[in-house]
KOLSE-297503 format. One record per residue (C-alpha): residue in three letters; y, x, z. Coordinates in nm, 4 decimals. Example, Ala and Ser with C-alpha at 12.3 -4.5 7.8 and 13.67 -1.06 7.14 Angstrom:
<rs>
    aa          Y          X          Z
   ALA    -0.4500     1.2300     0.7800
   SER    -0.1060     1.3670     0.7140
</rs>
This chain:
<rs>
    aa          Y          X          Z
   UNK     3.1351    -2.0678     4.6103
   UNK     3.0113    -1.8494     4.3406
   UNK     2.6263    -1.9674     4.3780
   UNK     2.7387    -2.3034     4.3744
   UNK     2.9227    -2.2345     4.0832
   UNK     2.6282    -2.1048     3.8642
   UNK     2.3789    -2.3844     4.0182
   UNK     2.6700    -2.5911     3.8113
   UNK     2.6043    -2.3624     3.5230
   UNK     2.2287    -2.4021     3.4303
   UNK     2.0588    -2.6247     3.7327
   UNK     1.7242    -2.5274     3.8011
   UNK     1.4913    -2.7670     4.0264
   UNK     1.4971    -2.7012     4.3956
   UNK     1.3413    -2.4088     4.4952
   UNK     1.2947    -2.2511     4.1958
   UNK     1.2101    -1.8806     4.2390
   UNK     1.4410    -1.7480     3.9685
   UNK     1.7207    -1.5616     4.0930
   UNK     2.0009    -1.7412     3.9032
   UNK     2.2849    -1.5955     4.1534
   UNK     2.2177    -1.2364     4.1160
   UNK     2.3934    -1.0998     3.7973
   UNK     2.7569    -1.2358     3.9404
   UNK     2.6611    -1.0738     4.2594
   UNK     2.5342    -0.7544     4.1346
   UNK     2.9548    -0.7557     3.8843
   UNK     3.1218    -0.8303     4.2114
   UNK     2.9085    -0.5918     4.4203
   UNK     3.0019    -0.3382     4.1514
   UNK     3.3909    -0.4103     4.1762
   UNK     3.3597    -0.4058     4.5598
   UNK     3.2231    -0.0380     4.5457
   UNK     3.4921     0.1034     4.2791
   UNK     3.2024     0.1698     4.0283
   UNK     3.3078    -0.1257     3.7312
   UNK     3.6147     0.1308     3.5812
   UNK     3.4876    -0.0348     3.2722
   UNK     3.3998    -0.2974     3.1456
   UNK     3.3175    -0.4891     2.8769
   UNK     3.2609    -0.8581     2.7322
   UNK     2.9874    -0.8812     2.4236
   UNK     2.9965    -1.0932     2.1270
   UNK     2.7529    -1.3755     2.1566
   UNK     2.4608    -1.2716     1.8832
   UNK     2.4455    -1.5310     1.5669
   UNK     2.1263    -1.6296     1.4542
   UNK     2.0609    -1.3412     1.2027
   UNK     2.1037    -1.1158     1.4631
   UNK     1.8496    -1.2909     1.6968
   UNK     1.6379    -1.3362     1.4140
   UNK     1.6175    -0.9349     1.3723
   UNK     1.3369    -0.9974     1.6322
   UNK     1.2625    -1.3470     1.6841
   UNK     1.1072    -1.6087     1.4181
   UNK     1.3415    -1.8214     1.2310
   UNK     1.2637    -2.1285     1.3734
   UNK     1.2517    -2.0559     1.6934
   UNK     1.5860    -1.9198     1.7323
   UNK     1.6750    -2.2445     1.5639
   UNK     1.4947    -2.4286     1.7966
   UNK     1.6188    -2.3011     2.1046
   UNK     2.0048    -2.3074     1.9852
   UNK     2.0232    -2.6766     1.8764
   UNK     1.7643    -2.7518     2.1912
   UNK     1.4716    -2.9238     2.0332
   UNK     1.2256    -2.6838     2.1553
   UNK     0.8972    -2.9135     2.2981
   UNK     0.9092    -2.9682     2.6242
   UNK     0.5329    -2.8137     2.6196
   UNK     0.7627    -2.4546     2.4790
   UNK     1.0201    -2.5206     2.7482
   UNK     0.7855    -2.5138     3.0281
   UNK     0.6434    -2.1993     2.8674
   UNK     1.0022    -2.0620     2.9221
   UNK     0.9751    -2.1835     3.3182
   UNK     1.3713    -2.3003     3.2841
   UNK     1.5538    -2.6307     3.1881
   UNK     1.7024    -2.6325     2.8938
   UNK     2.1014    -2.6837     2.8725
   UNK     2.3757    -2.6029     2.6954
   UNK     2.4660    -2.3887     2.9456
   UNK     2.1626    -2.2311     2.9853
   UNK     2.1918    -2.1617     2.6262
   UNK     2.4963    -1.9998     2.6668
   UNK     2.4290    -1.7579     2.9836
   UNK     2.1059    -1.6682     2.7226
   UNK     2.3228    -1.5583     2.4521
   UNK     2.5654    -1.3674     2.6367
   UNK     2.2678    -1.2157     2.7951
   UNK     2.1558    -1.0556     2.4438
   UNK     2.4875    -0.9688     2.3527
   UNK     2.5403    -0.7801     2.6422
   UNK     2.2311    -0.5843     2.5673
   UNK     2.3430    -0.5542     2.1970
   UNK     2.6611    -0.3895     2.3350
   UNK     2.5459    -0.1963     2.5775
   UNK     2.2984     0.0111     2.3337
   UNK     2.6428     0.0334     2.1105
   UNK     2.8011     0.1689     2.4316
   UNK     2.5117     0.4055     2.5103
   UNK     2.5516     0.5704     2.1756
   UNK     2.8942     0.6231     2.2540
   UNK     2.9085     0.7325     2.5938
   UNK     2.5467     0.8402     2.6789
   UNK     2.4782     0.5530     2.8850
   UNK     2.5904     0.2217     2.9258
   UNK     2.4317     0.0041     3.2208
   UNK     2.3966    -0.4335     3.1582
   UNK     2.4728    -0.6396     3.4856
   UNK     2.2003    -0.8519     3.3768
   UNK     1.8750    -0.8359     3.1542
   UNK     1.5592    -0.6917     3.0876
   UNK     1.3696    -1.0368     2.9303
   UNK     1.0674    -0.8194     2.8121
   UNK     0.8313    -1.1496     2.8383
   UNK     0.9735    -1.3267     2.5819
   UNK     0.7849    -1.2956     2.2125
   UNK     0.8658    -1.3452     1.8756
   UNK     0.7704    -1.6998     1.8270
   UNK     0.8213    -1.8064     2.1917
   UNK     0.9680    -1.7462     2.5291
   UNK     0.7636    -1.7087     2.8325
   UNK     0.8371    -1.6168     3.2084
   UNK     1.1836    -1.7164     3.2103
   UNK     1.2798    -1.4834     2.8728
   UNK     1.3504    -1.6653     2.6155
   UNK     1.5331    -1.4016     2.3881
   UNK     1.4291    -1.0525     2.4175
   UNK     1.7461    -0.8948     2.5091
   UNK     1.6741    -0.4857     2.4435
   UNK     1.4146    -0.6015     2.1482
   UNK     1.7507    -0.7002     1.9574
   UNK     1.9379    -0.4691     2.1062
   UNK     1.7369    -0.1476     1.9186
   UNK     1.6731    -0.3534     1.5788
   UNK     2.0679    -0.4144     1.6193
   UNK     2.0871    -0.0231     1.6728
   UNK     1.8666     0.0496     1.4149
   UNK     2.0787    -0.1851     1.1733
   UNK     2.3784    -0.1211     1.2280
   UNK     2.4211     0.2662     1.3927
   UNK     2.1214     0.3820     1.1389
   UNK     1.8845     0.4803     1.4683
   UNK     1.5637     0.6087     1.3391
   UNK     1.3754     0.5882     1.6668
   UNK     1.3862     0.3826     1.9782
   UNK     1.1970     0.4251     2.2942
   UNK     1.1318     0.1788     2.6145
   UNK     1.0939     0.2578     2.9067
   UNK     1.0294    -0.0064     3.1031
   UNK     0.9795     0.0407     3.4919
   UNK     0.9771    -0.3700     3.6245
   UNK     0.6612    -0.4604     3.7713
   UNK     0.5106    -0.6240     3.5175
   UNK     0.4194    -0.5337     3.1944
   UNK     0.6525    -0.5614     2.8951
   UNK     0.4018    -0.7890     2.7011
   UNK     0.6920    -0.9735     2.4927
   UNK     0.8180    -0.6239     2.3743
   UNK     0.4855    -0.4687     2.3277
   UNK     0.4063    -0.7501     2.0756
   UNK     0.7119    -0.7194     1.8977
   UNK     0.7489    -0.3525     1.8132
   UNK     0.2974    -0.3535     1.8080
   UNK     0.2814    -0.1733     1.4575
   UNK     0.6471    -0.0034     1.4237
   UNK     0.6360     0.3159     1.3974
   UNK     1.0231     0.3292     1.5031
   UNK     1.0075     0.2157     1.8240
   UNK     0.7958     0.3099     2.0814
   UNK     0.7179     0.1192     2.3712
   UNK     0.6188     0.2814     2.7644
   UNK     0.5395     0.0638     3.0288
   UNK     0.4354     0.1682     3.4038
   UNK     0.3847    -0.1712     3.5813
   UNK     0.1626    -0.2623     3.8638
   UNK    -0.2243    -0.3103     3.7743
   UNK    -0.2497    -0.6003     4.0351
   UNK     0.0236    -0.8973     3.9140
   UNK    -0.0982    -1.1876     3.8748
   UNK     0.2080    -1.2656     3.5092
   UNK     0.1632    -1.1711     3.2577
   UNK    -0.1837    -1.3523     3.2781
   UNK    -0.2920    -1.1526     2.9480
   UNK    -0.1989    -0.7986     2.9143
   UNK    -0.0771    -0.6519     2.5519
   UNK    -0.0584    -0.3031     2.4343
   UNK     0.1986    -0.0986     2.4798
   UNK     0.2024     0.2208     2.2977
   UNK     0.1705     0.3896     2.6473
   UNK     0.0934     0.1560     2.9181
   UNK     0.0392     0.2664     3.2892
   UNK    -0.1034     0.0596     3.5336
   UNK    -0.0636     0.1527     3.8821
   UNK    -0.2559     0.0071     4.1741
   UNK    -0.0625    -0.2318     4.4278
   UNK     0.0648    -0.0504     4.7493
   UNK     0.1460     0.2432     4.5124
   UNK     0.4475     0.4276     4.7055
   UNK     0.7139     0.6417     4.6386
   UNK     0.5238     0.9602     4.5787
   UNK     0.2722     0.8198     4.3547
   UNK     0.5220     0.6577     4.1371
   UNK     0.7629     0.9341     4.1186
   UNK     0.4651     1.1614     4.0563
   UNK     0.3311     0.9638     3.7175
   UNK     0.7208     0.9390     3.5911
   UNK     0.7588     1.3554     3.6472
   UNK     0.4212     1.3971     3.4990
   UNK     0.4607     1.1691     3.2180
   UNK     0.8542     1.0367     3.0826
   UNK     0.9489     1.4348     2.9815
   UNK     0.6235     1.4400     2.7618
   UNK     0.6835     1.1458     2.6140
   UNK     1.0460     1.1990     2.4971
   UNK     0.9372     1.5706     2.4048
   UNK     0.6745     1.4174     2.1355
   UNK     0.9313     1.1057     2.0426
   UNK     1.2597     1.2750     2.0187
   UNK     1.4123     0.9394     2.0425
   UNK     1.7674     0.8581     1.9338
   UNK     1.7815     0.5802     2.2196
   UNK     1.6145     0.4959     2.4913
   UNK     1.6344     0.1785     2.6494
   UNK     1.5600     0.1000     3.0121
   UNK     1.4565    -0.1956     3.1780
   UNK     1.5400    -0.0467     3.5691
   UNK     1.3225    -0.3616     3.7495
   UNK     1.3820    -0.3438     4.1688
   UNK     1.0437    -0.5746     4.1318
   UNK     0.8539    -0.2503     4.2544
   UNK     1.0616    -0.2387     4.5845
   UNK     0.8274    -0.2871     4.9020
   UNK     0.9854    -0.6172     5.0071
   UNK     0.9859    -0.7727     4.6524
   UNK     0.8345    -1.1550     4.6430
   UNK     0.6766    -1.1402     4.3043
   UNK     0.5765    -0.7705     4.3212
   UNK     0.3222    -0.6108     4.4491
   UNK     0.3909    -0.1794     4.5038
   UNK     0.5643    -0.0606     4.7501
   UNK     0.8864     0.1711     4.6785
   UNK     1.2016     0.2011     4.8772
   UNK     1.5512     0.1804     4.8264
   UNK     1.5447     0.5854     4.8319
   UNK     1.2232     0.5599     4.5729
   UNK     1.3975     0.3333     4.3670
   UNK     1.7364     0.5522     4.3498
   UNK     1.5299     0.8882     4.2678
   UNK     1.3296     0.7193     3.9525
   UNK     1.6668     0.6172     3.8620
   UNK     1.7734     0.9173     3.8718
   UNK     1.4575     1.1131     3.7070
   UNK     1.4852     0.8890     3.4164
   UNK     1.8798     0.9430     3.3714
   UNK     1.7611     1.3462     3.3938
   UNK     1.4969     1.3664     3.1753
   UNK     1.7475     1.1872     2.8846
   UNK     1.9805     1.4359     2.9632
   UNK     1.7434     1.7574     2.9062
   UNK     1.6643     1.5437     2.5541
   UNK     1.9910     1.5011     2.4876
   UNK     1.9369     1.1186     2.4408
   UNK     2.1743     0.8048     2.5197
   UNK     2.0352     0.5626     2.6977
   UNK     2.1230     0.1936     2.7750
   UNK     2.0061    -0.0509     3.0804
   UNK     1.8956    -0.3459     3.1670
   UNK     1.8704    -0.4595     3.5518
   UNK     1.5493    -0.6156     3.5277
   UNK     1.3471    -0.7865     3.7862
   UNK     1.4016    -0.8781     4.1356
   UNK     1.3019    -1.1168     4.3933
   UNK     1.3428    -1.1977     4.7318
   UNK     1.5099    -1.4855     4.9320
   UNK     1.8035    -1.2134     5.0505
   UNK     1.9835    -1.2241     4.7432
   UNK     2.2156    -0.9737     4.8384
   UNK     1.9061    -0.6897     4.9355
   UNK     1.8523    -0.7342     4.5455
   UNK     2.2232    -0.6663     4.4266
   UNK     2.2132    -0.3343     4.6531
   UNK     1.9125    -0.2193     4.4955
   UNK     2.0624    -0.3073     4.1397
   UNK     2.3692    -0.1680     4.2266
   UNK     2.1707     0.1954     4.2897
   UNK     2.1536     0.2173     3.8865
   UNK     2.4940     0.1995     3.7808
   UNK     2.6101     0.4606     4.1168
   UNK     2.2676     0.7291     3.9548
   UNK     2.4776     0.6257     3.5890
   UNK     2.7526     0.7498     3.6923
   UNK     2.6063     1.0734     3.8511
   UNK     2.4424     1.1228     3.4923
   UNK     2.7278     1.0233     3.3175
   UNK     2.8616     1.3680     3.1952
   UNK     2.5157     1.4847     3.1217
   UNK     2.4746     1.1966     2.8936
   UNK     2.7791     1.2343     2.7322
   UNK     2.6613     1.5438     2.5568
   UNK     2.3573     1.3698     2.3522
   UNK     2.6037     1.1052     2.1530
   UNK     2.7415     1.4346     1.9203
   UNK     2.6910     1.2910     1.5765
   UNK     2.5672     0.9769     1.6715
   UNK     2.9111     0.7615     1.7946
   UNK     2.9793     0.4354     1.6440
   UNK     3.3348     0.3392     1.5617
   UNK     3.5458     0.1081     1.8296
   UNK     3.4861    -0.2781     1.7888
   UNK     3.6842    -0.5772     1.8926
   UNK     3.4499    -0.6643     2.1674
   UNK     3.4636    -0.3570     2.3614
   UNK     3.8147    -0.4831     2.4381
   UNK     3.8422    -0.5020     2.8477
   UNK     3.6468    -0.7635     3.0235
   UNK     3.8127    -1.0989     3.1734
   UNK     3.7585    -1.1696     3.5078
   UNK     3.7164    -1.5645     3.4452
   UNK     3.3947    -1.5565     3.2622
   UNK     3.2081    -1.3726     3.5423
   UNK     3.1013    -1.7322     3.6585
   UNK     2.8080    -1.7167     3.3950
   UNK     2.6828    -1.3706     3.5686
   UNK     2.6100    -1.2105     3.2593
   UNK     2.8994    -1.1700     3.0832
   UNK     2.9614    -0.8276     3.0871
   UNK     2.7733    -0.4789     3.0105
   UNK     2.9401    -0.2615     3.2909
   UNK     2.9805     0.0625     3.0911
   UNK     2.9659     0.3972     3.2805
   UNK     3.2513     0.6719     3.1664
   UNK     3.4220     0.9722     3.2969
   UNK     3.7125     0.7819     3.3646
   UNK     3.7267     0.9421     3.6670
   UNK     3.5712     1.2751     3.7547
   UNK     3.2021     1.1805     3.7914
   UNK     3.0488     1.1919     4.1324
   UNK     2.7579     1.1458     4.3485
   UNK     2.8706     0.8069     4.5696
   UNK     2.5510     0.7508     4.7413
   UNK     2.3355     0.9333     4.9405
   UNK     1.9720     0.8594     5.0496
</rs>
């Protein structure tokens, strides 16, 4: 009922690989576990906000749906009014989330993690660059001096490398496999990684140890902002390395600890994810919010001085809206003592 619902939503051509479904799934997969205690609906960004980031016209373009059809297959989606909706909720849930972190320590999106999408253009299905607006928001309106990504999907972050390519506020990390075939031109990131396909648990986990502690040690970040991508997994369809479920769970994990010994918030985007068993996707996203909430107390401790006041949009979420799959950022808090829930 509920695919068929979002088909409805923003219909995409038969057989088109992107995984439209999954964000409802991975909300009611959360719900059916215990681990949404709370949640919370964003504010759809205006267009100042989106133009923090993105050029004038094209936010203007893209809202009123006169983008060329030339741009549009850039994007790789339809365009539709509903598709322009699920996109703005998208971004505001990363907006919110990042006003969440810095007021809980962490704050994990059911959705996101559009790191191909540019300034002037969208490009493998991104058309807004959800966390890019998300830290200039920060930066804006929390006074955040610096912002680092850390962006763990299979691909390269080439949208968000552009973007932020001569701020000195923002850093930008990227370990992505060397071996994808999108994006077909690599940027610079100010740290990129590129790790050979068939890489496995104990590689991966090896460069993280070796190389996310140094890297918040010579940032001293006030926010970090993940993009968690399950694209690495062994049985993705668009990636190419070859982590586990267990993998994926303990880089989770590492990245969750190494912002706690730095004492830095951190918000989180789901990312990528692809394979025909929708549901093997939602479990894997799922594994985020369940190492969130293990971290959650940790986290907690690196918001002292740095809390925003309460807003009207943090108010709780309503069930209804979940047909658009990204209408909440499912924020992690002690509501409950904090505890390990799964095991690998």
């Amino acid at each position: 009922m509920r695919f068929a619902a979002l088909l409805r939503l923003s219909p995409l051509p038969e057989g088109h690989r992107f995984p439209m479904p999954k964000d409802a799934l991975v909300y009611d997969r959360l719900v059916e576990v215990g681990l949404a205690k709370m949640t919370f609906q964003p504010r759809l960004p205006d267009a100042d906000t989106l133009s923090l980031v993105h050029d004038q016209a094209y936010v203007t373009s893209f809202l009123d749906g006169s983008l060329s059809d030339a741009a549009m297959r850039r994007i790789g989606l339809p365009w539709s009014e509903r598709l322009l909706r699920r996109t703005l909720i998208g971004t505001g849930s990363a907006v919110l989330a990042a006003r969440l972190a810095l007021q809980y320590g962490v704050a994990c999106m059911t959705n996101g993690g559009t790191h191909h999408a540019h300034a002037g253009y969208g490009s493998g299905w991104c058309i807004f660059n959800d966390l890019a607006v998300a830290a200039r928001a920060a930066q804006r309106d929390a006074g955040i001096r610096k912002v680092v990504f850390v962006d763990l999907d299979v691909h390269q972050g080439n949208g968000t490398a552009t973007i932020f390519a001569s701020d000195p506020t923002v850093y930008t990390f990227s370990i992505h496999c060397e071996a994808q075939t999108f994006p077909h031109k690599l940027q610079h990131s100010d740290w990129d990684i590129a790790l050979p396909a068939g890489t496995t648990n104990e590689g991966y986990l090896k460069v993280l140890s070796d190389t996310l502690p140094m890297l918040l040690q010579q940032e001293r970040p006030d926010l970090v902002l993940y993009n968690a991508g399950v694209d690495v997994h062994k049985d993705d369809s668009l990636g190419k390395m070859a982590l586990t479920d267990a993998g994926i769970l303990a880089r989770d994990r590492m990245v969750f600890s190494c912002c706690a010994d730095f004492q830095v918030p951190v918000a989180c985007a789901i990312g990528g994810g692809y394979a025909p068993d929708h549901q093997a996707i939602v479990e894997r996203h799922v594994q985020l919010h369940r190492a969130a909430w293990e971290w959650q107390p940790h986290l907690q401790q690196a918001v002292v001085n740095k809390q925003l006041a309460a807003h009207p949009e943090t108010d709780n979420y309503q069930q209804a809206d979940t047909s658009f799959g990204t209408a909440c950022a499912a924020l992690l808090v002690l509501s409950q003592p904090a505890r390990p829930v799964w095991h690998g």
